[in-house]
C-alpha positions as a printed NumPy array, in Angstrom:
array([[ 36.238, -42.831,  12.141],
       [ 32.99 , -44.337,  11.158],
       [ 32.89 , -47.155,   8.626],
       [ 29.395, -47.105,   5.776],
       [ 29.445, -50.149,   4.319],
       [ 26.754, -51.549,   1.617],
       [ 27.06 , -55.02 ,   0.104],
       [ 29.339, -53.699,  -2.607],
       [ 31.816, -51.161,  -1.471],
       [ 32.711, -49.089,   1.959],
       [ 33.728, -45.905,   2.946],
       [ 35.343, -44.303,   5.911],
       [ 33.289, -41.363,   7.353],
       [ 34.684, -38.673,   9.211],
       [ 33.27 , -37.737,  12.231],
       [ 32.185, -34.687,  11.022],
       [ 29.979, -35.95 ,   8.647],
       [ 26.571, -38.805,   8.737],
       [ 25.194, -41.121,   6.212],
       [ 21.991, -42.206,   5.708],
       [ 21.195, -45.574,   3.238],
       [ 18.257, -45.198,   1.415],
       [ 16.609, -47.383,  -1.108],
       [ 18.625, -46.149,  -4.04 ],
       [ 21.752, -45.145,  -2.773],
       [ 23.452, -43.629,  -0.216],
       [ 23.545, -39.77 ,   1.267],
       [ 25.973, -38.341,   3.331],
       [ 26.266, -34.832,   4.347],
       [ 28.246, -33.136,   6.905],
       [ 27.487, -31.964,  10.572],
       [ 27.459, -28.111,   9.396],
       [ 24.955, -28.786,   6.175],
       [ 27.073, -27.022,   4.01 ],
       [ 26.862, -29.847,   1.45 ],
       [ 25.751, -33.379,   0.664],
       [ 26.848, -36.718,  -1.191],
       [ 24.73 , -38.991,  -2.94 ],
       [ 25.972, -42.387,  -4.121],
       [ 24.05 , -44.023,  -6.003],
       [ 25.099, -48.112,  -7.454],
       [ 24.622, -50.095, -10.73 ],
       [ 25.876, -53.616, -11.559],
       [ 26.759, -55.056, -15.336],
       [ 25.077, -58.594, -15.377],
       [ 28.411, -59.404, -17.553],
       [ 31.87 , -57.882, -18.35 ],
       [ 33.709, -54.684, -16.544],
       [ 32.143, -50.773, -17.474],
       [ 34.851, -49.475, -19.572],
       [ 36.14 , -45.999, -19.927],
       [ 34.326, -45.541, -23.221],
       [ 30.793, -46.367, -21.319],
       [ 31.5  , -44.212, -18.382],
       [ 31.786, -41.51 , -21.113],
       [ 29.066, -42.865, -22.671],
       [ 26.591, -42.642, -19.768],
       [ 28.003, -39.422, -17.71 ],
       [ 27.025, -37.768, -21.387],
       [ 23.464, -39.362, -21.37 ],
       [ 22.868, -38.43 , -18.054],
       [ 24.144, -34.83 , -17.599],
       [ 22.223, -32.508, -19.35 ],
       [ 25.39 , -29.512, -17.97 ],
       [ 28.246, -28.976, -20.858],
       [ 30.781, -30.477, -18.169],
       [ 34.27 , -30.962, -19.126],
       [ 35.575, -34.056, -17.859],
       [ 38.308, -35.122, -15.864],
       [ 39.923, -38.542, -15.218],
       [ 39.166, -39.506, -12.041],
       [ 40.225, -42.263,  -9.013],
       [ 38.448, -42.246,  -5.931],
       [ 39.688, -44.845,  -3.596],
       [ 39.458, -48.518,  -5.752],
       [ 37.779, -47.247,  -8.   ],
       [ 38.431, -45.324, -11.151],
       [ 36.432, -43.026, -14.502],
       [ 35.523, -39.706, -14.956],
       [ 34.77 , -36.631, -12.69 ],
       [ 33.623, -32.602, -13.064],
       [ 31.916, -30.04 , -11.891],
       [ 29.323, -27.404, -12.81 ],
       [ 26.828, -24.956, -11.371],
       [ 23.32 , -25.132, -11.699],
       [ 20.579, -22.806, -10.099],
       [ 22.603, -21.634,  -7.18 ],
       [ 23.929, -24.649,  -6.643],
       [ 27.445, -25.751,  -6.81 ],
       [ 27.688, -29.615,  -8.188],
       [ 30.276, -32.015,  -8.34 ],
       [ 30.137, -35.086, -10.247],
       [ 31.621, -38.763, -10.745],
       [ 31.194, -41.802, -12.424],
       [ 33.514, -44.159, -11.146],
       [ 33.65 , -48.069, -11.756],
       [ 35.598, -50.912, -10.793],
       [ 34.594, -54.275, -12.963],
       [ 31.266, -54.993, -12.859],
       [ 30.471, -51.962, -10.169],
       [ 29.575, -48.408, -11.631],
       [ 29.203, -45.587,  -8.637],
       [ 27.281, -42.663,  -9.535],
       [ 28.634, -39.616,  -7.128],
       [ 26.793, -36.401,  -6.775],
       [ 28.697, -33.937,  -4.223],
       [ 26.166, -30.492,  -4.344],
       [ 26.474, -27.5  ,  -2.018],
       [ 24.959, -23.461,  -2.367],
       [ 27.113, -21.972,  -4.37 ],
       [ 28.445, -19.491,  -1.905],
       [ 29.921, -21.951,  -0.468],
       [ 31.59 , -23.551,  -3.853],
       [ 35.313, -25.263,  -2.705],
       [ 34.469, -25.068,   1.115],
       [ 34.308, -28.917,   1.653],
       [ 36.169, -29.78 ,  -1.526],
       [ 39.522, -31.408,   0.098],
       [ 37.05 , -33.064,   2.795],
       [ 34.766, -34.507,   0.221],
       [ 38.193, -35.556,  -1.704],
       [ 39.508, -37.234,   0.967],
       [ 36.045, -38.736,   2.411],
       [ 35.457, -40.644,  -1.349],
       [ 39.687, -41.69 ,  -1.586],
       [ 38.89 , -44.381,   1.003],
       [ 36.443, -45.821,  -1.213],
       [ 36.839, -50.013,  -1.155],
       [ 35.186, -52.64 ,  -3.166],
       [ 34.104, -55.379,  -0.906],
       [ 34.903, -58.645,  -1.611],
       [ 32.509, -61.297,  -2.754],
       [ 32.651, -63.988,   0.723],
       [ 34.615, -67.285,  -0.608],
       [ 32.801, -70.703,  -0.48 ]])
């Protein structure tokens, strides 16, 4: 098992699937190119992201009716759904944990809608917030 690890939170990767950091996130898809994950990161200067933002921004940013679902992946912990959009199949999650907000973006063709679901699941429950170095 492969470890991807950015300055603010890891993952374990399957070796089935390969991830690629780029300069706003993260994308990860798997061997077979059925379907790829995008992670993308934003930081509150102050305070934790509370459920009511999370709301508040997955409705500002999705333009799909989606109905939302609570959500934990790994450490952290908000709001997840799904919808389809011109022959694609897209899942979605905003997740937080204090001042850390993850943006998630799972997306396959929709024929093959559910095939990687309970891979993808399991891929973003190992989800970890590093921990700031002690001085």
């Amino acid at each position: 098992m492969n470890v991807v690890e950015t300055e603010w939170w890891t993952l374990a990767l399957p070796p089935e699937w390969w991830a690629d950091a780029e300069d706003d996130g993260v994308l990860i898809g798997d061997r077979d190119d059925v379907g790829c994950i995008e992670i993308s990161t934003l930081h509150k200067d102050e305070g934790e992201f509370s459920r009511e933002e999370l709301q508040d921004i997955a409705a500002a940013q999705t333009d799909q009716a989606i109905e939302w679902q609570s959500a934990a992946l790994g450490e952290f912990s908000g709001l997840g759904g799904s919808y389809l959009e011109e022959g694609a199949a897209i899942r979605e999650w905003y997740v937080a944990n204090g001042s850390l907000l993850l943006f998630i973006t799972y997306s396959c063709d929709q024929e093959n809608r559910g095939m990687d679901d309970a891979s993808v699941d399991e891929l973003l429950d190992t989800l970890l917030l590093v921990q700031p170095a002690r001085k």
